[in-house]
C-alpha beads as a LAMMPS data file, in Angstrom:
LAMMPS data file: protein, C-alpha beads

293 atoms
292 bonds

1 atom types
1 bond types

-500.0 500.0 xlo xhi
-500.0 500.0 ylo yhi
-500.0 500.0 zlo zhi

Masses

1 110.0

Atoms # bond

1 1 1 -417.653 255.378 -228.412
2 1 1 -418.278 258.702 -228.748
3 1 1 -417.872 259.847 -232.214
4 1 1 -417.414 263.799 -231.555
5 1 1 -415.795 263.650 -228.566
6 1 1 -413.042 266.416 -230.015
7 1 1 -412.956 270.267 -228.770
8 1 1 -412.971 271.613 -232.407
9 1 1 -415.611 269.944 -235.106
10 1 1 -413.870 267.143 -236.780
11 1 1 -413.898 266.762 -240.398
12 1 1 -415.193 263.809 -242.127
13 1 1 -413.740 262.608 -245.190
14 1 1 -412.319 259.551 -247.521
15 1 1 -409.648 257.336 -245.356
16 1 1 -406.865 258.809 -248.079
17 1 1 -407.551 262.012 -247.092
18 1 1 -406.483 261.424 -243.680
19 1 1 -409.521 262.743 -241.494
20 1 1 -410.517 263.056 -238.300
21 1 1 -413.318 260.457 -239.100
22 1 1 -413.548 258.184 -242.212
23 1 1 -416.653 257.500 -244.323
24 1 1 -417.387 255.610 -246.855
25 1 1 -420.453 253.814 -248.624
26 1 1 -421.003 250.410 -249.849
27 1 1 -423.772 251.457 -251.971
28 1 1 -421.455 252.014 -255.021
29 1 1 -420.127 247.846 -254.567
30 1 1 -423.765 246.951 -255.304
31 1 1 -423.506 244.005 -253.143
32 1 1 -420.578 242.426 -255.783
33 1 1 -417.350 243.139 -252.808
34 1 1 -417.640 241.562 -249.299
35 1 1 -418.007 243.980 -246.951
36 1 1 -415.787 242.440 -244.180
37 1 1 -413.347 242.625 -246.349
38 1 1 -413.400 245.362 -248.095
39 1 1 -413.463 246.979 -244.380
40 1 1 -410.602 245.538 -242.742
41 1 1 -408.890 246.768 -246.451
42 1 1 -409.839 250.398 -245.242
43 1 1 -408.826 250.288 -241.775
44 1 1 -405.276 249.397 -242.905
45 1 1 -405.586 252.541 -244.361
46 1 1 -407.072 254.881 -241.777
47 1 1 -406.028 253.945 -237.707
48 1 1 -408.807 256.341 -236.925
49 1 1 -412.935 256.193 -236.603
50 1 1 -414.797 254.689 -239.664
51 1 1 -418.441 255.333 -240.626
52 1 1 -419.615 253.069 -242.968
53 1 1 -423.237 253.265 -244.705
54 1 1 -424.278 249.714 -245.706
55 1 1 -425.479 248.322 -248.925
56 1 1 -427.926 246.322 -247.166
57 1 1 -428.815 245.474 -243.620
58 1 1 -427.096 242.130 -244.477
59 1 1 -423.692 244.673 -244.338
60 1 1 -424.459 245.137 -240.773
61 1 1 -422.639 242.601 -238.810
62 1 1 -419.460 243.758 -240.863
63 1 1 -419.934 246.958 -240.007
64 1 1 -420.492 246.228 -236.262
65 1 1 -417.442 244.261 -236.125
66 1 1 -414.966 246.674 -238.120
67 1 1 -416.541 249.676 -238.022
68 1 1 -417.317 252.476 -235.146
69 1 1 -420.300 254.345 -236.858
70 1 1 -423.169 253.304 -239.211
71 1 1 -424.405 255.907 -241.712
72 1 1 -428.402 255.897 -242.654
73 1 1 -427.803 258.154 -246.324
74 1 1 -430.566 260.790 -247.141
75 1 1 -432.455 258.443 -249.448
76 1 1 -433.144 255.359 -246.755
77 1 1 -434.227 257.832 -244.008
78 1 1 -437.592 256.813 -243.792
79 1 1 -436.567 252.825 -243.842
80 1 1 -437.768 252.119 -240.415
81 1 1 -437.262 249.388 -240.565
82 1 1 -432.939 250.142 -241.356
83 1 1 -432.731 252.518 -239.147
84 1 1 -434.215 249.528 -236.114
85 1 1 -431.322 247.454 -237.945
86 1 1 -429.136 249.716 -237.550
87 1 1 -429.768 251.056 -234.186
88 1 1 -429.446 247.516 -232.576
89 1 1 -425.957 247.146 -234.183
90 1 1 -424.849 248.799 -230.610
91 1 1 -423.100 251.899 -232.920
92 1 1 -423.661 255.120 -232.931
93 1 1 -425.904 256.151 -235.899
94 1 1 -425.449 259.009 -238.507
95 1 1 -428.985 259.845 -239.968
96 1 1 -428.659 261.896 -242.855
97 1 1 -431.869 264.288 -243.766
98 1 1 -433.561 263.372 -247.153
99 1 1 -434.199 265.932 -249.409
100 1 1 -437.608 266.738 -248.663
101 1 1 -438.330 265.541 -244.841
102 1 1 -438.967 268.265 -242.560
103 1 1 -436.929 269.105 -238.971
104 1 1 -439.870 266.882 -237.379
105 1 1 -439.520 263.598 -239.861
106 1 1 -435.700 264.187 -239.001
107 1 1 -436.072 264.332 -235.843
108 1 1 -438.487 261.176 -235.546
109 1 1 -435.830 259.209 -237.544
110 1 1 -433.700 259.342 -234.903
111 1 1 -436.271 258.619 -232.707
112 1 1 -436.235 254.885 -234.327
113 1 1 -432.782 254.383 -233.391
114 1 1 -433.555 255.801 -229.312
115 1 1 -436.509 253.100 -229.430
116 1 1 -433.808 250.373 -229.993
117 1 1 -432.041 251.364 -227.131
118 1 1 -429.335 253.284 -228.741
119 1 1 -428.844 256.828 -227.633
120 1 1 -425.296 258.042 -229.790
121 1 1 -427.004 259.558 -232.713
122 1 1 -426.112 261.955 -234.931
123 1 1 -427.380 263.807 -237.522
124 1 1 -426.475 264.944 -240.943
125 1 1 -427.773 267.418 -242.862
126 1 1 -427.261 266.993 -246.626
127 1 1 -429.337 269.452 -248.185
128 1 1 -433.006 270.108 -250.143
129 1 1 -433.375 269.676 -254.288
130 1 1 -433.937 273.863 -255.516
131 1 1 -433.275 275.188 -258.559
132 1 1 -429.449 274.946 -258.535
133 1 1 -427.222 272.118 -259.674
134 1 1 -426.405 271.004 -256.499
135 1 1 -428.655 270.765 -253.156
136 1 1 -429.018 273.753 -250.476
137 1 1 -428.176 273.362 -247.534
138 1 1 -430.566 274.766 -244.614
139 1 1 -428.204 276.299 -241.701
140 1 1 -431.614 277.043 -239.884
141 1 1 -432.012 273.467 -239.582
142 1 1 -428.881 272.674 -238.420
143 1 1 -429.376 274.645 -235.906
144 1 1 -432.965 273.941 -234.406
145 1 1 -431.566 270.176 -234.914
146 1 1 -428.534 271.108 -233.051
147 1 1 -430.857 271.603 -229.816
148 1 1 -431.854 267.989 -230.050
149 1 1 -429.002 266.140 -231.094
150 1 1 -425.330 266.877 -232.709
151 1 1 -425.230 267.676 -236.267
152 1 1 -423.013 267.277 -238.901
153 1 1 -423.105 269.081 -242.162
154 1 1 -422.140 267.926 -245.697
155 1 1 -420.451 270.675 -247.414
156 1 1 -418.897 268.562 -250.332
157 1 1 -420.813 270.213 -252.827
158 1 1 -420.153 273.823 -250.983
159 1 1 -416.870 273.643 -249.239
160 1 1 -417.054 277.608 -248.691
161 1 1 -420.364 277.387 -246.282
162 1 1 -417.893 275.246 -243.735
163 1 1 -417.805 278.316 -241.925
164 1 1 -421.542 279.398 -241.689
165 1 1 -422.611 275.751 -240.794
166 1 1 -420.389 275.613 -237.826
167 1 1 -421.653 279.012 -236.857
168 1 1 -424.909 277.336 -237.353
169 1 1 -423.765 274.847 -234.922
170 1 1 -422.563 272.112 -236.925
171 1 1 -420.657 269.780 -234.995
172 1 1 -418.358 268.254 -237.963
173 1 1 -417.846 268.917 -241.629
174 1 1 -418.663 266.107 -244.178
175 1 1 -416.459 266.691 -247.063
176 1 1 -417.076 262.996 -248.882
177 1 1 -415.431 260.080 -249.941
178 1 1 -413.246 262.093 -252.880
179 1 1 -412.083 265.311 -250.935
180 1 1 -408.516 265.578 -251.167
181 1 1 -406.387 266.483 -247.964
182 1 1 -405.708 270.070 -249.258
183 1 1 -409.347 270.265 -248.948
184 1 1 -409.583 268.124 -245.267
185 1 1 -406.211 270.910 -244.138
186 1 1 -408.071 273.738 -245.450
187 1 1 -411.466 272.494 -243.845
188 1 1 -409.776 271.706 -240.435
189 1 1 -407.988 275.129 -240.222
190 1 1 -411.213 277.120 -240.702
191 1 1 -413.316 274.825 -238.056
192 1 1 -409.846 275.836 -235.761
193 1 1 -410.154 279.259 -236.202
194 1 1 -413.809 279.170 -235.383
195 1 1 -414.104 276.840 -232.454
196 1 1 -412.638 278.944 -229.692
197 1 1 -415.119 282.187 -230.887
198 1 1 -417.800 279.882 -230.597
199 1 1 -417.359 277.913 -227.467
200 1 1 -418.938 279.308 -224.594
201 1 1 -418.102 275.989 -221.921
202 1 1 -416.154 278.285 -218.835
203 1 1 -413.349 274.868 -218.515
204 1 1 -413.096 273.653 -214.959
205 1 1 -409.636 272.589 -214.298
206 1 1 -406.174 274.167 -215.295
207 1 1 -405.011 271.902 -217.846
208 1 1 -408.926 272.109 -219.394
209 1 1 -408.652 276.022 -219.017
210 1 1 -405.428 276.377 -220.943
211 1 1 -406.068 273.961 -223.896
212 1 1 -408.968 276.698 -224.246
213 1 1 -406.096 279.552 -224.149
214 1 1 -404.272 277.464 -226.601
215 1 1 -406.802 277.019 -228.874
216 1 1 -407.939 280.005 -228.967
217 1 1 -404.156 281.563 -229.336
218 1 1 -403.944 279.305 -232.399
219 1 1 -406.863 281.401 -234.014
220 1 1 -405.519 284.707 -233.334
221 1 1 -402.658 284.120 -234.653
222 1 1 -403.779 283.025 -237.992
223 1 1 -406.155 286.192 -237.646
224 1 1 -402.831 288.342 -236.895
225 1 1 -401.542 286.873 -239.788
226 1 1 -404.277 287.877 -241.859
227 1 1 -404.744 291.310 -240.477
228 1 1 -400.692 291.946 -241.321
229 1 1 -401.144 290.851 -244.604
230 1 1 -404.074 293.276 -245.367
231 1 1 -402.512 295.968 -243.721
232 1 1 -399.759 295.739 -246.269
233 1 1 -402.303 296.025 -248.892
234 1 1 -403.426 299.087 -247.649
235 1 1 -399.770 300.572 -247.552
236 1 1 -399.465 299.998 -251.302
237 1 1 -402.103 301.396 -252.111
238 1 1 -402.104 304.498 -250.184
239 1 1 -400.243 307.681 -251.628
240 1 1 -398.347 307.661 -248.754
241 1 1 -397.535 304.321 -246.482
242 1 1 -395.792 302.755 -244.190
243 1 1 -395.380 304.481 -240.682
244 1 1 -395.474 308.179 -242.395
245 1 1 -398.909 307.538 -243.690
246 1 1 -400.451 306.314 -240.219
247 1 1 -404.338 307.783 -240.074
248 1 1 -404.601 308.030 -236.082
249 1 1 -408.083 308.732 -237.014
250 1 1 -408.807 305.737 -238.315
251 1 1 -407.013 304.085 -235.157
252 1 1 -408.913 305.474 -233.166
253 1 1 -412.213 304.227 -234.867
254 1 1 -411.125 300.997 -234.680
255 1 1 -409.777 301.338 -230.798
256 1 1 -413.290 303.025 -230.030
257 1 1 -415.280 299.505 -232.296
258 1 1 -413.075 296.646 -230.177
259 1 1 -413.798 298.319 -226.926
260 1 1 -417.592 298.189 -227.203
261 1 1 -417.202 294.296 -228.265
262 1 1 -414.445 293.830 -225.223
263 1 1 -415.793 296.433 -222.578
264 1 1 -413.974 294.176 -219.657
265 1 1 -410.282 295.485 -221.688
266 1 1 -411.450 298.989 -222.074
267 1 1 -410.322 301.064 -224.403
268 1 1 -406.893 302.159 -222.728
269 1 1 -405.902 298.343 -222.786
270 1 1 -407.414 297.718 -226.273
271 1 1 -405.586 301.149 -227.550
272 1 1 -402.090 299.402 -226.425
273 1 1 -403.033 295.895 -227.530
274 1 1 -404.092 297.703 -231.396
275 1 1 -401.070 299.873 -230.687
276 1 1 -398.529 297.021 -231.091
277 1 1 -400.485 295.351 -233.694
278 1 1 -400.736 298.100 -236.051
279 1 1 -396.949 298.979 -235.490
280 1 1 -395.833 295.117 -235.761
281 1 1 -397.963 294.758 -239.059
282 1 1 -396.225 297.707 -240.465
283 1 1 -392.876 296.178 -239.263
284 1 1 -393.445 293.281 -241.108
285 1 1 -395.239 295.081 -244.379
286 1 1 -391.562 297.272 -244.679
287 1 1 -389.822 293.894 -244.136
288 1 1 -391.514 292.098 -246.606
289 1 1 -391.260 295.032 -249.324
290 1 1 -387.840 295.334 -248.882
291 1 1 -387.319 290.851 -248.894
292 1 1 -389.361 291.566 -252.531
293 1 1 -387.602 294.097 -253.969

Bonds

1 1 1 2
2 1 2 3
3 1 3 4
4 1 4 5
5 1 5 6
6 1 6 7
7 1 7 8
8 1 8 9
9 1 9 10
10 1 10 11
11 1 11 12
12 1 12 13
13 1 13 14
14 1 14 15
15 1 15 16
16 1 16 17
17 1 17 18
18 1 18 19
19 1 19 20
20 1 20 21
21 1 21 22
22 1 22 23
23 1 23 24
24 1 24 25
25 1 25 26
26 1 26 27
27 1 27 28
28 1 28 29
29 1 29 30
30 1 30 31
31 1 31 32
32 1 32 33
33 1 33 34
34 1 34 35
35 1 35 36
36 1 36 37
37 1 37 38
38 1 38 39
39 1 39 40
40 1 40 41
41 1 41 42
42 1 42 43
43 1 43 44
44 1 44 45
45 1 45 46
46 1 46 47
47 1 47 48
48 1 48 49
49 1 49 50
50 1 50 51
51 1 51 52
52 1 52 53
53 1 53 54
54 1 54 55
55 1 55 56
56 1 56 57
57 1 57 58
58 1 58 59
59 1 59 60
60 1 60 61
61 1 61 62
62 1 62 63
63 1 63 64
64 1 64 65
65 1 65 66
66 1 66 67
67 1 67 68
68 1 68 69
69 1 69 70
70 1 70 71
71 1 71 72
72 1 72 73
73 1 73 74
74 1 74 75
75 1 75 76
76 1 76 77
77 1 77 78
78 1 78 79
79 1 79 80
80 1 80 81
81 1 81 82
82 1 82 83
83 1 83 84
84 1 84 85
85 1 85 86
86 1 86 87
87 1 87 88
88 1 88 89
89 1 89 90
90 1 90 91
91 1 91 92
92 1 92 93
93 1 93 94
94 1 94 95
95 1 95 96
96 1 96 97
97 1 97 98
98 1 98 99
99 1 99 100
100 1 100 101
101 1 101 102
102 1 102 103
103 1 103 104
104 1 104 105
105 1 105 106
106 1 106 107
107 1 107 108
108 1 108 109
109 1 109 110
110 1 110 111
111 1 111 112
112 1 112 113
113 1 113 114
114 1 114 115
115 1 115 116
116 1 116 117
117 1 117 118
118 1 118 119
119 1 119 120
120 1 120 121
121 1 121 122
122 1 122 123
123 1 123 124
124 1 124 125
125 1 125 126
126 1 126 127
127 1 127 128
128 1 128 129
129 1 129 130
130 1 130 131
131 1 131 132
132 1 132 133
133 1 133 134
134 1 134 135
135 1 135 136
136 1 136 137
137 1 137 138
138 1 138 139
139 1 139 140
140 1 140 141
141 1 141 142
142 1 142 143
143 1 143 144
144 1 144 145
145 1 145 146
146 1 146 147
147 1 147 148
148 1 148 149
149 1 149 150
150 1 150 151
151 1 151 152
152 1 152 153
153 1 153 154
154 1 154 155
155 1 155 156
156 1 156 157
157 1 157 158
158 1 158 159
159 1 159 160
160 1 160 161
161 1 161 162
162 1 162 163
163 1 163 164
164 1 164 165
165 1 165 166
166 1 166 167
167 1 167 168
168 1 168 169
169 1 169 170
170 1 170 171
171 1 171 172
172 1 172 173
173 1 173 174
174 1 174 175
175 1 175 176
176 1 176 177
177 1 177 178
178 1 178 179
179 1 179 180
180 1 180 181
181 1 181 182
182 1 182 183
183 1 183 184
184 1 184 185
185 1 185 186
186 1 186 187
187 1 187 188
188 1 188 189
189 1 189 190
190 1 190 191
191 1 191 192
192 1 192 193
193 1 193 194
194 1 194 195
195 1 195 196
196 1 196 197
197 1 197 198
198 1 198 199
199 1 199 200
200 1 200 201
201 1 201 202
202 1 202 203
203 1 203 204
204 1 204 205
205 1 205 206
206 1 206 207
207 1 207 208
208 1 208 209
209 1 209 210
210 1 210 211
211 1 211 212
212 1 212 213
213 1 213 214
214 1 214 215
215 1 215 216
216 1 216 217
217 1 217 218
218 1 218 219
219 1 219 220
220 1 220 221
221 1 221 222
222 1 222 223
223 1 223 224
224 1 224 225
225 1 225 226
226 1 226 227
227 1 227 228
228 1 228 229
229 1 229 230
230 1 230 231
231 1 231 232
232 1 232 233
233 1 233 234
234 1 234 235
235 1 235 236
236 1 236 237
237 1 237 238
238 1 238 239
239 1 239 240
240 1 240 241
241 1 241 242
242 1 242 243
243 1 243 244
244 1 244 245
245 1 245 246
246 1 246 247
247 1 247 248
248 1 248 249
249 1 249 250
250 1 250 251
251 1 251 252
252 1 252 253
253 1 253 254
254 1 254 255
255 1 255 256
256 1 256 257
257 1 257 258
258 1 258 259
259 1 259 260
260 1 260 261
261 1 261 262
262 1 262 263
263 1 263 264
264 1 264 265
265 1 265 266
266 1 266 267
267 1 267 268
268 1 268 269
269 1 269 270
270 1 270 271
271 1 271 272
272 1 272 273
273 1 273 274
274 1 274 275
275 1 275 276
276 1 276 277
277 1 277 278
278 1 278 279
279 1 279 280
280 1 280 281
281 1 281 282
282 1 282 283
283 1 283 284
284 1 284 285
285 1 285 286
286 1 286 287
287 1 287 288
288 1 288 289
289 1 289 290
290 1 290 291
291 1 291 292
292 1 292 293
């Protein structure tokens, strides 16, 4: 099974949060609940993909029998001898970096796991101990990581840097056991928004071309959204707004901007394309002052 199989990154999260992938740990059960069943418990609760970090290696057969993904947390990275465990347990295997190890130390961890004969590895970065409460996460290890193998990155203790580590690469979000599913929604709209600016893949069929075009319509029209709403801010606060207070100046800047980033539109097309969206956000701006007042 592959565990990131999906076009956008897939969020990671508690099975009540209702994520694209479920983790939990059985490090906090201290040995004291069975793991078989506290599993099949969870997977009455989540119909989806389950990664599961053991207690002990004696967790493993549980985990191989209920469970599609193994999790090797930051502090047991250098367990060899887990991560051969865990490797021959036939599932794919999420290494998470320890605190201190370096991109090569990562790297070899995994290594482990390919010298058991298990290929589907993934890796996690969880951030280095600094100064600050909480670790730091290094995006320029996610990405020189990202050239070897996929990589997920655990923004539970950041949820705003969701969208710098999947422009680092990141392949999925880990949000942890106790994110709520406002914070899965908000997680999963951001890594939608992203995906289709950051996929490069030129599809090869119809259907796979036009789930691209759908995804990446999805995006601009949350960014039209956005852009609308901003505009509107701008009409309140200038002396005059609405359509009397247009700046075709300023238009024209941003016509001139979009066509260097878009130079197979041109600016004629882009200058039509920004003509209907600045007129349809002002549309809407009136609409909505008038709906308020």
């Amino acid at each position: 099974m592959e565990l990131l199989s999906q076009d956008t990154a897939v969020i990671i999260a508690g099975p009540g949060a209702s994520p694209d992938i479920a983790v939990t740990s059985l490090r906090g059960r201290h040995g004291r609940v069975d793991a078989a069943a506290e599993l099949v418990r969870l997977r009455a609760s989540h119909p989806g993909p389950l990664l599961v970090e053991p207690f002990s290696a004696l967790d493993l057969p549980a985990i191989a029998e209920h469970a599609d993904g193994v999790v090797v947390g930051a502090a047991w990275m250098q367990d060899y001898q887990l991560l051969r465990a865990v490797a021959r347990t036939g599932r794919p295997v999420v290494v998470q970096r320890a605190p201190a190890a370096t991109l090569d130390e990562w790297l070899s961890a995994a290594e482990y796991c390919v010298a058991e004969g298990n290929h589907e590895v993934v890796l996690c970065e969880t951030g280095s101990r600094t100064h600050l409460p909480h670790p730091t996460i290094d995006l320029s290890l996610v990405r020189e990581a990202g050239r070897r193998w996929p990589v997920l990155v655990d923004v539970s203790a950041e949820p705003a840097l969701a969208l710098a580590a999947l422009s680092a690469g990141a392949r999925g979000l880990l949000l942890g056991e106790d994110a709520s599913a406002e914070q899965v929604a908000e997680a999963r709209a951001k890594a939608a928004l992203l995906a289709p600016l950051l996929d490069e893949d030129t599809p090869a069929t119809v259907p796979g071309a036009r789930a691209a075009i759908d995804r990446i319509d999805a995006a601009l029209a949350t960014l039209f959204e956005r852009r609308a709403e901003l505009a509107g801010v701008v009409q309140r606060l200038k002396p005059v707004g609405g359509f009397a207070g247009r700046d075709l100046n300023r238009e024209r800047q941003i016509v001139e901007t979009m066509a260097a980033r878009a130079p197979r539109l041109g600016a004629d097309r882009i200058a039509r394309i920004m003509t209907a969206v600045i007129e349809t956000g002002l549309h809407a701006s009136e609409e909505h002052d008038l709906s308020s007042a």
